[in-house]
N, C-alpha and C positions, 0 to 999 in steps of 0.2 A: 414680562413675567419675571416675578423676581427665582434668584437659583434656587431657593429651596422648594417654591413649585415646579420649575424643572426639572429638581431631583425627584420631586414626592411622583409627579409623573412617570420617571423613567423607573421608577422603582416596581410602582404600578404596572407597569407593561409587564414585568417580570414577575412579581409576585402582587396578584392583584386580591382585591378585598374580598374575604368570604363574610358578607351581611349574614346574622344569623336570625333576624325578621324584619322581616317589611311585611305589612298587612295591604297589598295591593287587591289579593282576592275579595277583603270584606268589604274594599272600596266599590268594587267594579260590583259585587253584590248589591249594594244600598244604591250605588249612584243611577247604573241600569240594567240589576238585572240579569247582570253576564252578557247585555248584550254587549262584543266586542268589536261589535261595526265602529257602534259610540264611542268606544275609549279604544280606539287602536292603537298600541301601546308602539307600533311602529312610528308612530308620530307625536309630535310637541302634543304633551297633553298637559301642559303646564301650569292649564287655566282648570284642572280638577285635580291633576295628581301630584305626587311627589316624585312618583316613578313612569317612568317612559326608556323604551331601546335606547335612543341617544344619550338621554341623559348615564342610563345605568354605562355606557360606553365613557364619555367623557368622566364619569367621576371614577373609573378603574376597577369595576366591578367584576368579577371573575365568577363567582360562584355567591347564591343568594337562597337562604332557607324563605322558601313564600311562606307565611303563614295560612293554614288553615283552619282560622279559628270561628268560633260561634260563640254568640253573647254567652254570659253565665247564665242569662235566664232562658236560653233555651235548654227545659228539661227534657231528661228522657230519651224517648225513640226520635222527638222532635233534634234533640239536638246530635245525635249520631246521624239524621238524613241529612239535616244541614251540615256537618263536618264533609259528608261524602259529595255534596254540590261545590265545596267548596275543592276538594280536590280534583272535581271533575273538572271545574274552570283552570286552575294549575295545567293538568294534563292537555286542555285544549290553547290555554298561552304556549304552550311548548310545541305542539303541530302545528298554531300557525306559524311560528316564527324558527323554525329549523335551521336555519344558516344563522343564527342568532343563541339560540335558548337550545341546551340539552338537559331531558333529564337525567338524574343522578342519583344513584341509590347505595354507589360504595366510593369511598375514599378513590379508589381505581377509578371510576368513572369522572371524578371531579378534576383531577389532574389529566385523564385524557379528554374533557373539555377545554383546560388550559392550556394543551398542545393543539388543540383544535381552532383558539380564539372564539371558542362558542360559552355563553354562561351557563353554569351546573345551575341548574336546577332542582330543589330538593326540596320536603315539603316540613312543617312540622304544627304537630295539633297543639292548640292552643287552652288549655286546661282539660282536666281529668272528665271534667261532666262530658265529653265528645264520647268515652266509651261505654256512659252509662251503666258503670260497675260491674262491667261484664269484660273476662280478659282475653276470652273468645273476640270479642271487639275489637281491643288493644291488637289482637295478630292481625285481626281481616285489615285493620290501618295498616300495618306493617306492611304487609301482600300489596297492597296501593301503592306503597313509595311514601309512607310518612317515615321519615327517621327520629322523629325526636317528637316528647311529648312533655307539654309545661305542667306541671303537675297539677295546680290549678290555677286558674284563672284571678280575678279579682274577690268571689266569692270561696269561701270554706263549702269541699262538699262533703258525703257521707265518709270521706276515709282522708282527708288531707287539709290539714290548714292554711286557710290563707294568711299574704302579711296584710289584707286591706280589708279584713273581715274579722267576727269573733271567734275566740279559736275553741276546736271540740272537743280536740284527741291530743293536744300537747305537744302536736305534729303531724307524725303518721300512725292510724292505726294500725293492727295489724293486717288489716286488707290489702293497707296503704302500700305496708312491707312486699304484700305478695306482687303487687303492682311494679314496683319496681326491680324485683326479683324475674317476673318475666319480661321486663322488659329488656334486661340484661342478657337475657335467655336467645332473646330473636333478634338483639343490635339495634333496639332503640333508645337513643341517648336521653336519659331523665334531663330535663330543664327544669330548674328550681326556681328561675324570675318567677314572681309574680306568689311566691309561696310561703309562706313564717320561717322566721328564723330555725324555729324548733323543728320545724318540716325541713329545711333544708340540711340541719343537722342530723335527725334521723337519717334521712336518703344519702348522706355523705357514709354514712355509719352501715347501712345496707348493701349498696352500692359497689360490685366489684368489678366495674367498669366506670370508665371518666363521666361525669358528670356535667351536664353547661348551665350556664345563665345566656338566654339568647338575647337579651336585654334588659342588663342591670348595671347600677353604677353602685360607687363605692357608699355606704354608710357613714362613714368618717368624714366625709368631707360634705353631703348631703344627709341630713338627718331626717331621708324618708324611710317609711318600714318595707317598699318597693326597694331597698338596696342592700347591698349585702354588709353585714357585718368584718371587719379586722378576723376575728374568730373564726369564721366560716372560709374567709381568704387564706386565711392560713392553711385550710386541710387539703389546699387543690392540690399543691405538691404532690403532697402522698398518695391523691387521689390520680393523678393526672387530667385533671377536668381545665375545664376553660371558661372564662368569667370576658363576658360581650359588651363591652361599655356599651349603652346605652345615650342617646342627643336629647331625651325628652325633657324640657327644661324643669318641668315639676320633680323631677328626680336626680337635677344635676345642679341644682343654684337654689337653694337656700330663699332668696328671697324670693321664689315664682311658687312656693310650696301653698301659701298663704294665699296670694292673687289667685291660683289655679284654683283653690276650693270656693272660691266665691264665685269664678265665671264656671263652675260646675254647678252650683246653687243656680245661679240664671239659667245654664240651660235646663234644668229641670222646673222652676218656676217659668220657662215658656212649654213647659211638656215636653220636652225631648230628653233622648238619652246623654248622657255627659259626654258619650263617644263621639256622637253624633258627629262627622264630618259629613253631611251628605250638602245640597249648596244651602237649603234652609237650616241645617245647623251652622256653617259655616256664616250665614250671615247673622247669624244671633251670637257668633263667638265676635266678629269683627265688630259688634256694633258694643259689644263689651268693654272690648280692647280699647276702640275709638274713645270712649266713658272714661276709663282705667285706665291708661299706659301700664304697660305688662312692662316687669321685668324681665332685661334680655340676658339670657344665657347666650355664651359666642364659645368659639372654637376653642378656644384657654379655656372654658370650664370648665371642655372635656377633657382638653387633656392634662389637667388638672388631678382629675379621677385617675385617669391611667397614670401617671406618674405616681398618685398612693396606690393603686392597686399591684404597680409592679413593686415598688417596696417592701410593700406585705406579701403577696403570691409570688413575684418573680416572671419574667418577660415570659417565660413559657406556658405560661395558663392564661394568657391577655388574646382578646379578641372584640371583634365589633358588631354593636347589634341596634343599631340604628331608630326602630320603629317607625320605618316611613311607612308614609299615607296609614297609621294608627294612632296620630296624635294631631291636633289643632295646628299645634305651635313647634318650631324648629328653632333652633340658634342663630344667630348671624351668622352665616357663611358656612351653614350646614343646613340649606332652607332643602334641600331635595337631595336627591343619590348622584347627583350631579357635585355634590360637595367634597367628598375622601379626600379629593388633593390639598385643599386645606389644613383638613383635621392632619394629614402626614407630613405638610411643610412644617406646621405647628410641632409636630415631635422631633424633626432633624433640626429645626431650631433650637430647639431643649437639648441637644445633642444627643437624639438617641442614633444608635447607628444603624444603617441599614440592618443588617444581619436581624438587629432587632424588629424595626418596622415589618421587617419579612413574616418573622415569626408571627407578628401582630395579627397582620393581615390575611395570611393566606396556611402558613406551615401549621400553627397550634391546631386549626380548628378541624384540617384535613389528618391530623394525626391525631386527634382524640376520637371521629369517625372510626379511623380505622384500628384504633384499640378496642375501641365497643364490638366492631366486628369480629374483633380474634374474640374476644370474651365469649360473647356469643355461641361460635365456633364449641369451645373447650363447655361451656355451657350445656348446649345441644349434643352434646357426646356425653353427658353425663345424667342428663336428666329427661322426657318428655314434656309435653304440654302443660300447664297447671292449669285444672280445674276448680281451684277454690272460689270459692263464692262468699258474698260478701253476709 
């Protein structure tokens, strides 16, 4: 093992990775069902997932926001009862595996899973259609254990624009506003991945608690509309928010932007969804690839990103957000959660210095937690519930 994986490890033991998504939930949805006989996460599940206990162990995982998300086309009441299966799987990976997995609902909890050597567990919805424009919703998620919510998903819904859709509102409407006005209220973190430039602007503009991207990479150096702008990196500062590099190679290397739209066109010319990882999408993505050689994104391309992103932001708004088991395709030696030490030998190579790395990994993202919290706090002393309606 060369010494800067020996460093990136021992750093790791210390201040270990808070992932701010993995989509394991929507795996174990599509593949069985939630049955978790089948994918016992306590064992190599290497041949479906990305994620498994040992693995999340060897690659230095401490605390991991699960995703609980539902497609965008599930409308409605459909897709508020799927947001709540999906946390109910969450809450049931966590009972089975107790000497392993704690949940985690405040900054406080996540560090005393870190003294504990157990993983924080903490949950976060994945675009706005989960509360079906109802903010009575948005609290009863909160009351669950969701702490953060991505404002939308891939599609634009009645109050928020996406970046991968046509926009309505210029951003945020003003519903958009009250949205994230009570979210601030009850301590749950706005995530802006996945959402318009101009949405991500509004809610910086809103916004008087830190703000994340749980999985996004830099625009500058990737020029997908899934990453963030120089402009918008610029405001974390002031904000105190935290920006999640992202491994998905469509959004981190330039030349897979292109490939990826085409083996997205195949899978919908065999009928499937372009997410699809289930093993017959899986085998319609490989038999692409085999067709096509993919370009590979590798561990420099991410840290590539975080090297602009701290230029512009500064090491203290940087953080990691992987999207395992929610994409096809991984990087060279960032193929599953099993990878961190890599991507952190890669930056003490670059010479970033520990103190740095720390903050990366584990400090930023536990201390923008717990400033939503104080917000919250000073919030809820000032104001009641919101009842506006859309």
């Amino acid at each position: 093992m060369s010494s800067s994986r020996e460093a990136a490890r021992d750093l790791l033991a210390r201040w270990p990775v808070v992932d701010g998504h993995n989509d394991l939930p929507w795996a174990l949805r599509e593949q069985v069902r939630y049955d978790l006989d089948r994918r016992d996460i306590a064992t190599d599940q290497s041949a479906h997932l990305h994620t498994d206990l040992p693995r999340l162990r060897a690659g230095g995982v401490g605390a991991q926001f699960w995703s609980v998300y539902v497609r965008a086309d599930y409308a409605g009441d459909k897709a508020v009862s799927a947001t709540l299966e999906q946390i109910d799987v969450v809450r049931e990976l966590v009972a089975r595996h107790p000497g392993e997995l704690r949940l985690a609902l405040t900054a406080d909890d996540m560090e005393a899973a870190r003294a504990e050597g157990r993983i924080a567990s903490l949950m976060g919805a994945e675009g706005g259609h989960s509360i079906h424009n109802s903010l009575a919703t948005l609290r009863a998620l909160h009351r669950l254990g969701v702490r953060y919510m991505t404002l939308t998903h891939n599609d634009t819904i009645d109050w928020a624009d996406s970046a991968t859709d046509e926009p309505r509102h210029n951003g945020l409407s003003a519903f958009g506003e009250e949205v994230v006005r009570e979210m601030n209220r009850c301590g749950m973190l706005v995530d802006l991945s996945h959402v318009s430039a101009d949405t991500m602007r509004d809610a910086l503009r809103v916004s008087t608690a830190p703000v994340i991207f749980s999985h996004s990479s830099a625009r500058a150096v990737c020029d997908h509309p899934r990453n963030i702008p120089d402009d918008v990196l610029a405001q974390l500062p002031a904000n105190g928010g935290v920006a999640m590099v992202t491994f998905v190679p469509k959004f981190v290397l330039p030349a897979a932007v292109e490939w990826t739209q085409r083996a997205d066109e195949n899978m919908r010319a065999h009928g499937l969804h372009h997410l699809d990882t289930t093993e017959e999408g899986m085998r319609v993505h490989r038999a692409f690839e085999a067709a096509h050689p993919r370009p590979k994104a590798t561990v420099a391309t991410v840290a590539d990103h975080l090297d602009h992103m701290r230029e512009v932001a500064g090491v203290d708004h940087l953080g990691i957000g992987g999207d395992f088991d929610g994409t096809a395709f991984t990087p060279d030696g960032l193929a599953d959660v099993a990878g961190y030490p890599n991507l952190i030998a890669e930056l003490l190579d670059r010479q970033w210095s520990e103190s740095d790395v720390a903050k990366l990994t584990w400090q930023n993202a536990v201390r923008a937690l717990r400033a939503a919290e104080d917000v919250a706090r000073a919030e809820r002393g000032r104001r009641g519930p919101s009842h506006v309606t859309i």
